[in-house]
DOVOZA-988637 format. One record per residue (C-alpha): chain; x, y, z. Coordinates in steps of 0.1 Angstrom, whole numbers, plus 5000, padded with zeros to 4 digits. Example, Ala and Ser with C-alpha at 12.3 -4.5 7.8 and 13.67 -1.06 7.14 Angstrom:
  unit     u     v     w
     A  5123  4955  5078
     A  5137  4989  5071
***
This chain:
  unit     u     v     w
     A  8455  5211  7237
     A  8474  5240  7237
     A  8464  5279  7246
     A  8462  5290  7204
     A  8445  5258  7199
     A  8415  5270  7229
     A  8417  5304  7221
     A  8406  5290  7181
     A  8372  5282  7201
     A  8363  5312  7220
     A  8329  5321  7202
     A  8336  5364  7208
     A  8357  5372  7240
     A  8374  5360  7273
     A  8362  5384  7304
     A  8387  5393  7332
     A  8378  5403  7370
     A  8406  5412  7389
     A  8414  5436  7420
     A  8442  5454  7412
     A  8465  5477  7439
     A  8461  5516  7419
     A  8457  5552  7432
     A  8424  5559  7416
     A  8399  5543  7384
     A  8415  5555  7355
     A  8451  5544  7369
     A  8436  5509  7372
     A  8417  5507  7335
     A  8450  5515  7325
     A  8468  5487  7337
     A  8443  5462  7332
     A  8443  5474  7296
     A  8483  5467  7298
     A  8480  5436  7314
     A  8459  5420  7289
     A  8480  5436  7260
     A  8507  5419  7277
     A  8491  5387  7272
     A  8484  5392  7234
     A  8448  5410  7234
     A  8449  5440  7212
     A  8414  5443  7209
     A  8402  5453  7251
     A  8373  5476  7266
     A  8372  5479  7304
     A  8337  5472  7311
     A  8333  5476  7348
     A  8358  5497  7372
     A  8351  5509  7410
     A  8379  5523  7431
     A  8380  5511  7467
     A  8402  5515  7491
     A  8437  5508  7479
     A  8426  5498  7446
     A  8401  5488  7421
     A  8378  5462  7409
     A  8381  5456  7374
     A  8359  5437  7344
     A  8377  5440  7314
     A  8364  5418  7281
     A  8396  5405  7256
     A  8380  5401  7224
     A  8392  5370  7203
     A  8364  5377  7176
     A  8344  5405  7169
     A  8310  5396  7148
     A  8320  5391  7111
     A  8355  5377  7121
     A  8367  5348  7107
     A  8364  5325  7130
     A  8390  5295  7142
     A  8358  5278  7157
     A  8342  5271  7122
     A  8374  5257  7113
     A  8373  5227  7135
     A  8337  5219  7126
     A  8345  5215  7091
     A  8374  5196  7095
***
């Protein structure tokens, strides 16, 4: 099964943690923003960030569907 074929059966989101190398926070919500618009998420919110050290720990949530979506999961169980 293939990544667009999964990604049809994430209920709302897919949550990233990550340590990323970044001068302060807002530097490093920015890229994990990027990152994840790299990888075809257009709809992101960074929902935990704490600078340390030489970087930051980051949570960030990649929403496949948003409630009232139309949903790729409902798809499969009528079929």
């Amino acid at each position: 099964m293939g990544t667009s074929q999964v990604l049809k059966r994430v209920v709302d989101a897919l949550d990233v943690e990550t340590f990323l190398l970044c001068r302060d926070e807002e530097e490093g919500r920015a890229l994990i923003q990027s990152l994840l618009k790299d990888m075809g998420f257009e709809d992101v919110d960074v929902v935990f960030a704490q600078h340390v050290g030489h970087g930051a720990r980051l949570r960030a949530r990649a929403y496949v569907h948003r409630p009232g979506d139309h949903y790729g999961w409902l798809e499969e169980e009528s079929s």
